[in-house]
Each structure stands twice: as structure tokens, then as C-alpha cells.
BAVEX-413760 format. One record per residue (C-alpha): residue number from 1; chain; residue in three letters; x, y, z. Coordinates in steps of 0.2 Angstrom, whole numbers, always signed. Layout:
REM residues N
(NUM, A, ALA, (X, Y, Z))
...
REM end
This chain:
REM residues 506
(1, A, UNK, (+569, +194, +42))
(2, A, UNK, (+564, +193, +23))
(3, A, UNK, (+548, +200, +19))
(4, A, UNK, (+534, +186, +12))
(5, A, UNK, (+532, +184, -5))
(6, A, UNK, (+521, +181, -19))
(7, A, UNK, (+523, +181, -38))
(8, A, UNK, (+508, +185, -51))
(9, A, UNK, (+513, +177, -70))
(10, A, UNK, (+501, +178, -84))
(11, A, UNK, (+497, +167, -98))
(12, A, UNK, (+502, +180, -110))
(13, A, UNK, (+502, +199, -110))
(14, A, UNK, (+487, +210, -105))
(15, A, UNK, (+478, +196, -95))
(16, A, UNK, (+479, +207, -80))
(17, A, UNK, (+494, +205, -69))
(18, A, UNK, (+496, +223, -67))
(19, A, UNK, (+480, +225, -61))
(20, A, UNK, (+479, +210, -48))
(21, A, UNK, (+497, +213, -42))
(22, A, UNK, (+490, +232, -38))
(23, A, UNK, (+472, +226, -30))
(24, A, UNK, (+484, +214, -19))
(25, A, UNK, (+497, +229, -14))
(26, A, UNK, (+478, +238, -10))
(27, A, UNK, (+470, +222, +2))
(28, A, UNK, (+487, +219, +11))
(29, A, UNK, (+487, +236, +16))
(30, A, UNK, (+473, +237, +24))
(31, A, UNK, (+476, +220, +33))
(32, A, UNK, (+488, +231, +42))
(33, A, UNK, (+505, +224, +31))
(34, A, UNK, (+520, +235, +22))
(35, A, UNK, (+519, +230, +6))
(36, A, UNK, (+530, +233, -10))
(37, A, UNK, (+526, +229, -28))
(38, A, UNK, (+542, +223, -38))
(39, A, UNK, (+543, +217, -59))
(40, A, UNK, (+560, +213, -63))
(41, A, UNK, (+560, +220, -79))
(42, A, UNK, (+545, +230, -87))
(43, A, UNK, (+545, +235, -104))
(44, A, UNK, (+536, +250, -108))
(45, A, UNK, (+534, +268, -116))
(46, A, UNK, (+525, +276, -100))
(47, A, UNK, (+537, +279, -86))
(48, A, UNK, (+538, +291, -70))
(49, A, UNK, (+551, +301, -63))
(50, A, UNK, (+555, +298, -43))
(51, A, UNK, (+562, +309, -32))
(52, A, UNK, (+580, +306, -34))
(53, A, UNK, (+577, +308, -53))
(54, A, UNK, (+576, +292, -58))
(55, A, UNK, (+566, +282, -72))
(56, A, UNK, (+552, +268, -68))
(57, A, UNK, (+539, +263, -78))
(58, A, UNK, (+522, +269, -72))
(59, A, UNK, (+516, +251, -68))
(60, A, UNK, (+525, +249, -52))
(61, A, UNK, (+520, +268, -48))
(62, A, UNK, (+500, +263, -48))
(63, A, UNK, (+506, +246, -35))
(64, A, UNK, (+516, +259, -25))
(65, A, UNK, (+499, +271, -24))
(66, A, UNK, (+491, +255, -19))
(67, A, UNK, (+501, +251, -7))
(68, A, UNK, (+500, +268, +0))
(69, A, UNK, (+521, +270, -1))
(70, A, UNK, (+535, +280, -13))
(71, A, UNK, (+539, +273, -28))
(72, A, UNK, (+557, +268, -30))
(73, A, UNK, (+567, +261, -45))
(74, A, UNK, (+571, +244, -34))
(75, A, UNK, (+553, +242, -39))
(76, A, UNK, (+556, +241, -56))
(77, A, UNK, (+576, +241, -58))
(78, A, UNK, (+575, +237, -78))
(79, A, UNK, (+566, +246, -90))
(80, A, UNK, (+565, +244, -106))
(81, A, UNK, (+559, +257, -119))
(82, A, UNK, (+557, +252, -136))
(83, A, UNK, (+563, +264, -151))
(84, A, UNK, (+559, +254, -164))
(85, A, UNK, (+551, +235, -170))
(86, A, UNK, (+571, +230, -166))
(87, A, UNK, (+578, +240, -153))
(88, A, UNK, (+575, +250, -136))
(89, A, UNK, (+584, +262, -123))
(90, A, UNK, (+587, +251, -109))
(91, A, UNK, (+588, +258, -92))
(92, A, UNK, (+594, +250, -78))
(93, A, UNK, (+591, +259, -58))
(94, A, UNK, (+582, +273, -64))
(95, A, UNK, (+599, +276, -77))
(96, A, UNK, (+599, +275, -98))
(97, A, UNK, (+614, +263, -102))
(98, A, UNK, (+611, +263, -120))
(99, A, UNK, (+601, +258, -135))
(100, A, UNK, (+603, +241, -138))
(101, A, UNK, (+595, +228, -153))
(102, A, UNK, (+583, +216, -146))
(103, A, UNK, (+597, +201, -149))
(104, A, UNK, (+610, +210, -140))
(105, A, UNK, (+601, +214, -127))
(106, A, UNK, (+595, +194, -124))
(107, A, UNK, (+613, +192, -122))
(108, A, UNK, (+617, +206, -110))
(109, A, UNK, (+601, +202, -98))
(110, A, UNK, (+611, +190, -90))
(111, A, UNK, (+622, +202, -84))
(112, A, UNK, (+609, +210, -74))
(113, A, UNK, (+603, +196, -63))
(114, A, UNK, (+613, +203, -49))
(115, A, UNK, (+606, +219, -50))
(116, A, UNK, (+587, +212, -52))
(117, A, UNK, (+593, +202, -35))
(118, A, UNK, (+601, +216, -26))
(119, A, UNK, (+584, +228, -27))
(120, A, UNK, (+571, +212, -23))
(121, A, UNK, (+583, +211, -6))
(122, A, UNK, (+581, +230, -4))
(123, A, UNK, (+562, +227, -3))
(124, A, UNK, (+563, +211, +5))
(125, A, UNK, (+573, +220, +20))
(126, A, UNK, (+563, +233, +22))
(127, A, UNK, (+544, +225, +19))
(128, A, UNK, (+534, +214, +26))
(129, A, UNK, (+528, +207, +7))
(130, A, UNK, (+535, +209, -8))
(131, A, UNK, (+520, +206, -24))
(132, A, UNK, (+532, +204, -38))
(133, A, UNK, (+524, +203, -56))
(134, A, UNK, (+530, +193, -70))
(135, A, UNK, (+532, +199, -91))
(136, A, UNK, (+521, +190, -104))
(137, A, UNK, (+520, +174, -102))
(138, A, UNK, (+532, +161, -94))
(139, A, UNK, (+530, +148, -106))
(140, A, UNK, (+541, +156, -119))
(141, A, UNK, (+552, +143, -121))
(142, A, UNK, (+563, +154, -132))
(143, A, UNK, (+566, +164, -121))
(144, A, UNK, (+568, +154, -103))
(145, A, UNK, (+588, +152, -104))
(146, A, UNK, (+591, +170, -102))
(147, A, UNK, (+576, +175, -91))
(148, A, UNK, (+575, +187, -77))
(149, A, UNK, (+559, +192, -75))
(150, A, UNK, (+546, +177, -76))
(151, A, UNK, (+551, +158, -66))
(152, A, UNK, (+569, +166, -63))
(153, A, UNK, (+565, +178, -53))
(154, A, UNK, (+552, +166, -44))
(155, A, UNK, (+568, +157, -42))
(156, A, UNK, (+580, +170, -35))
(157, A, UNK, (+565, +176, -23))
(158, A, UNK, (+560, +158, -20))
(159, A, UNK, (+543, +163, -22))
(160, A, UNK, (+527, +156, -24))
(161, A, UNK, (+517, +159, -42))
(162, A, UNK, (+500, +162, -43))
(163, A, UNK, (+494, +159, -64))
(164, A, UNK, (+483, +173, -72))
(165, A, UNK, (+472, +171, -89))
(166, A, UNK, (+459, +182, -96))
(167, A, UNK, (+442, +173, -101))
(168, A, UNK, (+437, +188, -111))
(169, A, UNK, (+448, +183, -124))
(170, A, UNK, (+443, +167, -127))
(171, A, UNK, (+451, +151, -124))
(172, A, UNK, (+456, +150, -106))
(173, A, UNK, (+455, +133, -102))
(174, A, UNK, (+469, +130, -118))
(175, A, UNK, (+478, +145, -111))
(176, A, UNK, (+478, +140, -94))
(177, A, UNK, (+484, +120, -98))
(178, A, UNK, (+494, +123, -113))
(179, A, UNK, (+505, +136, -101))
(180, A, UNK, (+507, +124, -86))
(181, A, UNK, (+512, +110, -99))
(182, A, UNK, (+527, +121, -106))
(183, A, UNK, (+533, +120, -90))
(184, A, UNK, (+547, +111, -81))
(185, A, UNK, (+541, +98, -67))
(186, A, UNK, (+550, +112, -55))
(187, A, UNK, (+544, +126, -64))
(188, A, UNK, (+525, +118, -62))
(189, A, UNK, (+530, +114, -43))
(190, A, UNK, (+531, +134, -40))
(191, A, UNK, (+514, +137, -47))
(192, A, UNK, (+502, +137, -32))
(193, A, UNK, (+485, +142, -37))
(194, A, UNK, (+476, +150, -55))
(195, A, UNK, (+464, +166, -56))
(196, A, UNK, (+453, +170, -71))
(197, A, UNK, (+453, +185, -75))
(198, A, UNK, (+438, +198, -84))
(199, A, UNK, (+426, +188, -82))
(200, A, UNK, (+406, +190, -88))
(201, A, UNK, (+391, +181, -86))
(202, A, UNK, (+384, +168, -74))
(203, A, UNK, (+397, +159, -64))
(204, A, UNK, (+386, +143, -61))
(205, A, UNK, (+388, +142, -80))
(206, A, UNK, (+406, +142, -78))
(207, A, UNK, (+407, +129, -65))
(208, A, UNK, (+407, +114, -74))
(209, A, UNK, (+423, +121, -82))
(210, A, UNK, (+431, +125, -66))
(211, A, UNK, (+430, +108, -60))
(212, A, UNK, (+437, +102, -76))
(213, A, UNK, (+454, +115, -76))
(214, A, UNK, (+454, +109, -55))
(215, A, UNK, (+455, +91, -59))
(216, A, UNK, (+466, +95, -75))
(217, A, UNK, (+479, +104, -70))
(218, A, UNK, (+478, +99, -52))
(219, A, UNK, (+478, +116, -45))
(220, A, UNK, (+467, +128, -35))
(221, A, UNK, (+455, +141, -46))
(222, A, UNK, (+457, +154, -32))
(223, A, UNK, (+446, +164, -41))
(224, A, UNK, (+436, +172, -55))
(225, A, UNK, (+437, +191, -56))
(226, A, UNK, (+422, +200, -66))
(227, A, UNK, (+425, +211, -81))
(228, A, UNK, (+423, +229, -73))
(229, A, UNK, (+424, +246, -81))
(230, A, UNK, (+419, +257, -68))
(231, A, UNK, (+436, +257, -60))
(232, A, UNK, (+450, +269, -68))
(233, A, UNK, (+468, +265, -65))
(234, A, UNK, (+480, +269, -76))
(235, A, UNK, (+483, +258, -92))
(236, A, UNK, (+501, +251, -91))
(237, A, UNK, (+507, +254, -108))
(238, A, UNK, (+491, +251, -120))
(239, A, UNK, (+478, +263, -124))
(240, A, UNK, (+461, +255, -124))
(241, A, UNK, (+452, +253, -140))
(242, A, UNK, (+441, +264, -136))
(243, A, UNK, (+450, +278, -133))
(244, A, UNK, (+456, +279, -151))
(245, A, UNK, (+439, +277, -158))
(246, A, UNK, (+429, +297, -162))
(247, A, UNK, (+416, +300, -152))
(248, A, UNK, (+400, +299, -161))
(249, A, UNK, (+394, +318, -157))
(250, A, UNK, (+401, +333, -150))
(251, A, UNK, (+393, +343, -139))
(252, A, UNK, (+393, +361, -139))
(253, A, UNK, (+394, +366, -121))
(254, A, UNK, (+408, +351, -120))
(255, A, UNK, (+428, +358, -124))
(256, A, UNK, (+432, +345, -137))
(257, A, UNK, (+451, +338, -137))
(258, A, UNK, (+461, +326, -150))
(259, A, UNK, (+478, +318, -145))
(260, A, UNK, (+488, +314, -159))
(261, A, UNK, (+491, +295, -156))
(262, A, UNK, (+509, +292, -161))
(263, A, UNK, (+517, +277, -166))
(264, A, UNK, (+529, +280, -150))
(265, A, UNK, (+517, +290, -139))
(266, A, UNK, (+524, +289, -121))
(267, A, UNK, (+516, +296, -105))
(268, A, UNK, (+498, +296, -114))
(269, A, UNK, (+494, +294, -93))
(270, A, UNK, (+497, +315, -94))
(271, A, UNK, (+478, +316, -100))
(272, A, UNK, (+467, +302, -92))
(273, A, UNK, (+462, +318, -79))
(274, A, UNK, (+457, +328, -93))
(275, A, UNK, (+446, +313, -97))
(276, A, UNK, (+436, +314, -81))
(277, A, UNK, (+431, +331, -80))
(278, A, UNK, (+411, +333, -85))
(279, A, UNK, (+416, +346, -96))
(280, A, UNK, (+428, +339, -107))
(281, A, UNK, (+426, +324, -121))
(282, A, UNK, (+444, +318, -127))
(283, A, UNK, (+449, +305, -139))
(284, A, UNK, (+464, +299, -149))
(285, A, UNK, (+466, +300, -168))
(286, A, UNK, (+478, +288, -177))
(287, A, UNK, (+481, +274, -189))
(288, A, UNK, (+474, +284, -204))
(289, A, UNK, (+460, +293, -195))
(290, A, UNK, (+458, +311, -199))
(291, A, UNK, (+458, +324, -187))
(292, A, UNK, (+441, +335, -184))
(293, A, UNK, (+437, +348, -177))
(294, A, UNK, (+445, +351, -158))
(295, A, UNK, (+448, +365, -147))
(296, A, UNK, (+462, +360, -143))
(297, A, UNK, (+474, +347, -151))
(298, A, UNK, (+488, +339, -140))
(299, A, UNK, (+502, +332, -149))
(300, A, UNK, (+511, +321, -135))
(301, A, UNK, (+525, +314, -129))
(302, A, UNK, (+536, +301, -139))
(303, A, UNK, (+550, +290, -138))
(304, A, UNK, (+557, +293, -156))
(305, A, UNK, (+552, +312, -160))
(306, A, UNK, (+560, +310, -177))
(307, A, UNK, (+553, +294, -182))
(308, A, UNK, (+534, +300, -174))
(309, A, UNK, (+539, +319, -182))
(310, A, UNK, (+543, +309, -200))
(311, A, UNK, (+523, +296, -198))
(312, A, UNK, (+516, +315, -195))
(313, A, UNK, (+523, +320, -213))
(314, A, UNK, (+518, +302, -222))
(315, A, UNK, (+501, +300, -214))
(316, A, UNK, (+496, +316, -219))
(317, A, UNK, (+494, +326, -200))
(318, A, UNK, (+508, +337, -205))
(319, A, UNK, (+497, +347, -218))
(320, A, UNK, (+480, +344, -206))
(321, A, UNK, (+489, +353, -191))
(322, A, UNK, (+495, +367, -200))
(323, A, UNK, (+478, +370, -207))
(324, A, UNK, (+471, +368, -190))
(325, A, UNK, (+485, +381, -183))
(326, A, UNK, (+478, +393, -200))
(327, A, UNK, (+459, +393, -192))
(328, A, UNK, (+466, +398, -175))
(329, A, UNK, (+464, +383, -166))
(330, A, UNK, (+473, +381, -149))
(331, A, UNK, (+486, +367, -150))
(332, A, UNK, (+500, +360, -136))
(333, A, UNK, (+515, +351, -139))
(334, A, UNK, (+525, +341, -123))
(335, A, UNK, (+540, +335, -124))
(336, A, UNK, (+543, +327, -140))
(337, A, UNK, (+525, +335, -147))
(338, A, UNK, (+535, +351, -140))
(339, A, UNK, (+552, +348, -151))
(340, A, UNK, (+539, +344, -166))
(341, A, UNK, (+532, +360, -166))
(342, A, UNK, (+547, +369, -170))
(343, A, UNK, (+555, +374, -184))
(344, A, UNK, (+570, +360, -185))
(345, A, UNK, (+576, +346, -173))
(346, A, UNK, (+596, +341, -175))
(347, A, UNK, (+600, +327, -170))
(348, A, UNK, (+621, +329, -171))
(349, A, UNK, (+624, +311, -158))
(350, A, UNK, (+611, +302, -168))
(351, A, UNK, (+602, +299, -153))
(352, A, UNK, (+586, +295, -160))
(353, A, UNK, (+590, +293, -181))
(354, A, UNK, (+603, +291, -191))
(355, A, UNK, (+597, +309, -198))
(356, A, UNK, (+606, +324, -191))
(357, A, UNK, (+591, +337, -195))
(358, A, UNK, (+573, +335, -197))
(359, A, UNK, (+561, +351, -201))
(360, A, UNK, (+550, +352, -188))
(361, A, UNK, (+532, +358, -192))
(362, A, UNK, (+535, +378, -189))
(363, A, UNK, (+521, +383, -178))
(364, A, UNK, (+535, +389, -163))
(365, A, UNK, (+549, +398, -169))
(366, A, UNK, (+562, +386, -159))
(367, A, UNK, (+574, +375, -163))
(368, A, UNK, (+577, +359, -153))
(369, A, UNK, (+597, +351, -152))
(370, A, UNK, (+596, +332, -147))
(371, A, UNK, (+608, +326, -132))
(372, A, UNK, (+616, +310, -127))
(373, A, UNK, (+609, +315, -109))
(374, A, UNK, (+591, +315, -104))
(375, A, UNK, (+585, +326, -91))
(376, A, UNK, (+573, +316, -76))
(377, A, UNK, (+568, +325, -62))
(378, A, UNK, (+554, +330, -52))
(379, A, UNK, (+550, +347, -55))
(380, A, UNK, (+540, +363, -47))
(381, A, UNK, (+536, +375, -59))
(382, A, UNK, (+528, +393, -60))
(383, A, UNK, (+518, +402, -74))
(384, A, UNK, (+525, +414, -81))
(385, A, UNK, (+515, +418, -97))
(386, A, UNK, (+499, +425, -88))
(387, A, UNK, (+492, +434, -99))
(388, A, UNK, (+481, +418, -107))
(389, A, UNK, (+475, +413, -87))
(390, A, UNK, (+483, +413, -72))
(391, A, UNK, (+483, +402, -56))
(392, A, UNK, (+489, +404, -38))
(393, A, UNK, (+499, +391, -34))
(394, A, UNK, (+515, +381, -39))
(395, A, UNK, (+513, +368, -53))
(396, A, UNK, (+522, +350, -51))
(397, A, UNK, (+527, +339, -63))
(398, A, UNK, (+540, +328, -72))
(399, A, UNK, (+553, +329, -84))
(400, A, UNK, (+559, +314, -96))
(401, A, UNK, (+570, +319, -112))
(402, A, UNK, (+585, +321, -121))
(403, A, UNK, (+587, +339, -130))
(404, A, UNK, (+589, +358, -127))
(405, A, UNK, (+577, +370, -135))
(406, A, UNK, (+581, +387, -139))
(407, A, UNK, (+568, +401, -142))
(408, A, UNK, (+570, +413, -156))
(409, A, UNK, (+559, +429, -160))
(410, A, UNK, (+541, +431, -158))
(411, A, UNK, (+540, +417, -144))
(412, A, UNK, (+542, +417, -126))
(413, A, UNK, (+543, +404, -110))
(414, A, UNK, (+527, +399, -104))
(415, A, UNK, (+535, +393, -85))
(416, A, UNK, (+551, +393, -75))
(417, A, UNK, (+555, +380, -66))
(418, A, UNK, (+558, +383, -47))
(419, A, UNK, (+564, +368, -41))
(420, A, UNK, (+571, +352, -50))
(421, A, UNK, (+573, +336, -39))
(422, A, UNK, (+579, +345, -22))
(423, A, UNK, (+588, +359, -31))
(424, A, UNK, (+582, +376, -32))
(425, A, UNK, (+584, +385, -51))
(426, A, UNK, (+577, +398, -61))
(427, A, UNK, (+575, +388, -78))
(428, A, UNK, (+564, +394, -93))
(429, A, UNK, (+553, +378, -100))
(430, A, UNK, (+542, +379, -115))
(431, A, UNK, (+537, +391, -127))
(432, A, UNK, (+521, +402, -132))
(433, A, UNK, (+516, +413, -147))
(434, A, UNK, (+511, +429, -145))
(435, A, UNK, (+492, +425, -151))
(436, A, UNK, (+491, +412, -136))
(437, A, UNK, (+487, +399, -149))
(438, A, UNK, (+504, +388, -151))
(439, A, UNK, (+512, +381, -135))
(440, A, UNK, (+523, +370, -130))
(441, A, UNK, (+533, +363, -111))
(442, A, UNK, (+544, +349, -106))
(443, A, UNK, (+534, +346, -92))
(444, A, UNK, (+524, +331, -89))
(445, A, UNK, (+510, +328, -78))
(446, A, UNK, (+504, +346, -80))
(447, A, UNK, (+484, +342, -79))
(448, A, UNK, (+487, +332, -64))
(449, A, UNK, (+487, +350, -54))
(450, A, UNK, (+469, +352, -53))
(451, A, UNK, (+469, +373, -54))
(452, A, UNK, (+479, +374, -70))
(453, A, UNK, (+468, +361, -76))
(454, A, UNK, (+454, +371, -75))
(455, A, UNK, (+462, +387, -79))
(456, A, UNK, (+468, +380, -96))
(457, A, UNK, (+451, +371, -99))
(458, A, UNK, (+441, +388, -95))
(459, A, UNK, (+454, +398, -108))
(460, A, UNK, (+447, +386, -120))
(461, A, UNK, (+430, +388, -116))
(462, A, UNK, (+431, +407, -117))
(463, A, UNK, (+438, +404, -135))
(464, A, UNK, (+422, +394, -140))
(465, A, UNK, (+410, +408, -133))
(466, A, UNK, (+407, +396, -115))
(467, A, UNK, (+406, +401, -98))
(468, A, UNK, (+419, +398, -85))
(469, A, UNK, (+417, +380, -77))
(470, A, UNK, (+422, +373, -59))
(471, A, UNK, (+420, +355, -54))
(472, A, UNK, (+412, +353, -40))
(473, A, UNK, (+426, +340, -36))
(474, A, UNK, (+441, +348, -30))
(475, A, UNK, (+449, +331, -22))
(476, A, UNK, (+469, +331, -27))
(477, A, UNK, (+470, +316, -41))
(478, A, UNK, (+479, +303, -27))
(479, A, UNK, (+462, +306, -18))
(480, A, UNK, (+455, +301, -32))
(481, A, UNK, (+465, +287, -40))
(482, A, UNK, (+464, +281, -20))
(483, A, UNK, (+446, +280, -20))
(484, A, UNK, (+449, +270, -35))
(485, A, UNK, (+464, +257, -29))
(486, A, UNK, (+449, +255, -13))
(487, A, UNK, (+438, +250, -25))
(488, A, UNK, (+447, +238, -35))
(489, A, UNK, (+455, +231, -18))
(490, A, UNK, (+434, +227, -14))
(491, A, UNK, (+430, +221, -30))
(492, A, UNK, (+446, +207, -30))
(493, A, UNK, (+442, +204, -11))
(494, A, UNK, (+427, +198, -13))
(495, A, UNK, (+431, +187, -30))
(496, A, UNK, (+447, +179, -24))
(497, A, UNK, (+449, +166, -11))
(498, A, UNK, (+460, +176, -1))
(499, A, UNK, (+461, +166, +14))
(500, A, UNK, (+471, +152, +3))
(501, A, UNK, (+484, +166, -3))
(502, A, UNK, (+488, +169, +16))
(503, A, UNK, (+489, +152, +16))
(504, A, UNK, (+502, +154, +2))
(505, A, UNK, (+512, +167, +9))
(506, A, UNK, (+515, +156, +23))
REM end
């Protein structure tokens, strides 16, 4: 028997499908159902590694958490990661195919209908529900001939539609009818109920609107969600405003750390624990913005390393680094941030660039060669250069890249790697200078292990003149994020008419 399903589609991008799709993965669990989350297609730079090695993007990784199960790349069989304003690396079941331009590729999406079907009915088979989330919006009527993500995909899954908008943005109501007009009579059919989204004020004031959009549109408003920011779950491919704006004072007894925020920063999720412990205050510097005065300066992963390695050079972060690396300040490359602080990158395939070389900014003394190939697996690691800190324990992580980089003099590893996937190596990753200053790893998801975190954050508050530090909070971070997929789960609960949606499961 087929599991149940139902579809969340948006008005447009950002209006919060993600987010309901995960708080609905969350409430069916607890009513005691197996649940999956499934997008067709996903485009974004932040992605995860499953067991078998293969490449998802971190959205459908969140929904698995919520629903308390492993992610798999049936979940998210196509994903798209952009390289440039024209083109992407498009990988399809956890696999890179190619780099294709944006043309091409709405051409060659129709090939890969069979595959988007084949991994719903994997789900299907073995779940009771199945919450599929839509892309955008699905009144682009430029793209509807070769859609597989949005009404398709309700189609193939003969699945119900629930229509999401965001009120914070202004323009709702327009939102909400204009969409449902730019659909076909069938398409409109599908679409069984609308939810509002980021919602603030008083509700009685919003009524008389409600009523209006009922009678309109002739559908159920099944609910109106409040605006909340006192729930974390991980951003799907966006960093916040927010986040990219200095914070107005630093405090002494604080470790202060900057990310540079690259024009193709992927897996920006590697610090959001370093932005919850009480000790640390973490921003992003872009778009022009200087860089001030951190302990510690992370330069992070990226999708293009030449191109972000090239914006370094014309922005002007090039010079600020290296006189940031003259005072002594402490300052971490991964993975692409890793390649950047060597002394060259080649690029001999043109995987990235049409460029075959690129000086790197020379704070490691390592040269990084470019690959056809990316490396994604799972990995266990231990520390090898302990001189800094050490910890007691194993560190897990991920790795996602193309490239081999080789240490010259006056650098060492800073971890081998134990175990990749279900294989176990003896594999040097990363580099460190002998001053403990300049480092560099493959491996994402480092902070996430709770004991190097602090190590590393304690090694920097030694260099400042600070005591050691311990959270009193030692939970492992899926304790915490599921204290926060309970809390999201409650907070949609109790705004959503959620005996109706049954109701449309049936």
C-alpha cells in the first residue's frame, strides 16, 4: 500500500515551505505515523553527505531530523548547485553528472522525470506519508512545460496541494489570488487549502481579509502561522540579514569571529553552533564590508573557489587577510577557504574556471590540484596536531570536494581520517603552521562535535588573555536541534487547522 501524501507549494521562494514541510514531518511523528519528506528538485549551495556518500541538499536533511529518520537521496534526488549566474553542477541520486547552462538543463530535466518517480515510490513503499515540497512558485508559467518539481510532481504523486504565502512581505492577498489565477482549472482543482505564513499582530484585525481570500479564491485559510525567532533550524540556502550585518559592540570576555561571506559560500550551516555558545559572537562580512578585528577569521566553503578566491582579490579581502595573518590573528580555511589559503590552485580539467592556475593567498605552504572527481563521504577523523589543544574522542564529519592538496615544508596535517563512509583508512586531511595560527581541513561539520568545539574555542580564548570556558550544555546538537523541530512542531500545531489536513490526507 502507498504511503499518504501531501504537497506544500509556495507563492514564490522563501515564503516558508521548508519550514512547514519540516513542522509537518515533526506533528505526524508524534501522532505515531512514519513519515518522509521528499522535493523533487532543490536547488541550493548547502548540502550533506549520507551514509552511502552521497549528495542532498541540507533542506530535506532538517525534514528527515523532523521526522526522526536517516536522510536518503530519494528525498532529494535532484540537486542543483549553482556555479555561476548561468550555470550549476547538477547531481542527480546523490552523483555529479555535469555542469550544465541553465538553458540546457531546462531541456534535459525532462529526462529525469522517471528518476524524480522512481525515488517518490521508494518513499511511498516504505512510509506511511510522504510531505513533498514544491520549488518557487508554481505559477511560473515559463517554466510549466518542463516541470518536475511543482504541479508535476503533484501529478505523478497524485497528491493534494496545500498554497503557502508570507504576509511579512507585503501583498498576500495579490500573492495568494494572482498565483491561483495563473493556474490551469486542473492545476487549481489540486490545491486543497492556503496557509499564511510569518504572520504579526492581531489576528482579529486580519479577519476581515481572511473572509475576503475564503470567498475569493474559494478555498480553506487553514491557518495563519506567527512570525517567531525564537526557534533555530537551519536556513535552507539564505543567510539571514542579520547575520551579515557587524555587531554593534564587542565584548571582551566574548571570542569574536568573522566568516568571510562569499559570493558562493556553501555549508555556511558548519557554524550556526558556534553561534549558540554564550561565549562566542559571530558575524558575516561581505558585499564591501571591511573586516575588523576577530580572533578568529573563517574563510568558508565554496562552490567556485577560483571565482570566490578571484572576489577576494578585487574586493580588497585579499590584502586585509594577509595583514590580519601579519598581526598574529588565528584564521581557518574548509574546504574551498582551505584550497584559498594556499599558495596556488590548478585547475588542469577546468573544473571550476577556464583558468588552469590561480595564486592562492600563501598563508599555508600547499598547493591544491583540481579533480574531475569530488570526494563525499562521511568521515571519523582524529587529531593529530595536538600541541594547540587536544580532545579525547573521535571527530565526525563530512567531506564535499573536488581536489587533492599537497603539503610542502613548514606545514603539517592537522587530522587523519579513520574511517570514510564504511571503510577504514589512515588519511592525512588539513594543514597547520608551525605557529598554530594558519589552518586549514576538508572536513565539514567540525563544530557540530561539541568537545572540539570548545577545545578550539578555549585555544582562542587563551590567545586573548581569557579563562577556559565550559557550557553548562553539553546536549549533542540533534538533542538540541530536536528540542527545536518539538518546538516548531507546537508552534504550527496550534496555528493550523490540522484536523482538515487529515482530512486531506484522506
Amino acid at each position: 500500500m502507498l504511503a499518504k501524501r501531501i504537497m506544500i507549494q509556495g507563492t514564490g521562494s522563501g515564503v516558508g515551505k521548508s519550514i512547514i514541510t519540516a513542522a509537518l514531518c515533526r506533528i505526524f511523528r508524534q501522532d505515531g505515523y512514519k513519515v518522509a519528506p521528499f522535493k523533487a528538485q532543490n536547488m541550493a549551495l548547502n548540502s550533506f553527505v549520507t551514509r552511502e556518500g552521497g549528495e542532498m541538499g541540507r533542506a530535506q536533511v532538517v525534514q528527515a531530523e523532523a521526522a526522526r529518520i536517516e536522510p536518503t537521496v530519494d528525498m532529494n534526488p535532484i540537486l542543483i548547485k549553482p556555479t555561476s549566474d548561468l550555470g550549476a553542477q547538477i547531481i542527480v541520486k546523490g552523483r555529479p553528472v555535469g555542469n550544465m547552462l541553465a538553458n540546457y538543463y531546462h531541456n534535459y530535466k525532462t529526462k529525469l522525470i522517471q528518476i524524480v518517480s522512481e525515488s517518490f515510490l521508494n518513499l511511498a513503499r516504505k512510509y506511511q506519508i510522504v510531505v513533498i515540497e514544491g520549488a518557487g512558485s508554481p505559477a511560473e508559467i515559463n517554466l510549466r512545460e518542463n516541470d518536475i518539481v511543482n504541479m508535476k510532481m503533484a501529478e505523478i504523486a497524485d497528491s493534494p496541494v496545500l498554497l503557502v504565502a508570507d504576509i511579512d512581505k507585503g501583498g498576500v492577498f495579490a500573492w495568494l489570488v494572482g498565483t491561483l489565477e495563473l493556474l490551469t482549472k486542473k492545476e487549481k482543482d489540486r490545491v486543497k487549502g492556503l496557509i499564511i505564513n510569518k504572520f504579526r499582530g492581531d489576528i482579529n484585525i486580519l479577519k476581515p481579509g481572511l473572509d475576503y481570500l475564503e470567498k475569493k479564491c474559494q478555498k480553506d485559510i487553514l491557518g495563519v502561522i506567527p512570525y517567531f525567532k525564537d526557534i533555530r533550524i537551519e536556513e535552507e540556502d539564505s543567510l539571514p540579514l542579520e547575520k551579515a550585518i557587524p555587531s554593534p559592540s564587542r565584548k571582551k570576555n566574548r571570542v569574536n569571529i568573522e566568516v568571510l561571506y562569499l559570493p558562493h559560500i556553501s555549508n555556511f550551516t558548519d557554524f550556526d553552533c558556534l553561534e549558540e555558545e554564550e561565549d562566542v559572537s559571530l558575524h558575516y562580512v561581505g558585499n564591501g564590508k571591511r573586516i575588523g578585528n576577530p580572533d578568529l577569521l573563517i574563510i568558508p566553503g565554496s562552490k567556485n573557489t577560483i571565482d570566490d578566491l578571484s572576489y577576494l582579490k578585487k574586493a580588497g579581502y585579499y590584502s586585509q587577510i594577509l595583514a590580519l595573518a601579519k598581526k598574529g590573528k588565528t584564521i581557518l580555511g574548509i574546504c574551498g577557504g582551505y584550497q584559498m589559503l594556499g599558495k596556488e590552485i590548478q585547475d588542469p580539467h577546468h573544473t571550476e574556471s577556464t583558468r588552469e592556475r590561480i595564486e592562492g593567498l600563501g598563508l599555508l605552504n600547499v598547493t591544491t590540484i583540481l579533480e574531475s572527481d569530488k570526494v563525499t563521504s562521511q568521515v571519523k577523523a582524529s587529531l593529530i596536531g595536538k600541541e594547540l589543544f587536544s580532545i579525547g574522542e573521535e571527530i565526525s564529519g563530512y567531506e564535499i570536494h573536488t581536489g587533492i592538496t599537497k603539503l610542502l615544508k613548514g606545514v603539517r596535517p592537522w587530522f587523519e581520517i579513520i574511517r570514510r563512509s564504511s571503510h577504514s583508512v589512515n588519511i592525512e586531511d588539513g594543514a597547520i603552521d608551525k605557529e598554530g595560527k594558519i589552518m586549514g581541513t576538508y572536513i565539514h561539520g567540525l563544530f557540530d562535535n561539541y568537545h572540539f568545539r570548545r577545545a578550539f574555542i578555549n585555544y582562542l580564548r587563551k590567545r586573548k588573555g581569557l579563562s577556559p570556558y565550559y557550557s553548562r550544555n553539553q546536549a549533542s546538537r540533534l538533542e538540541q536541534r530536536n528540542k527545536e523541530y518539538d518546538k516548531l512542531a507546537g508552534l504550527v500545531r496550534d496555528n493550523l487547522d490540522m484536523k482538515k489536513i487529515y482530512q486531506i490526507l484522506e
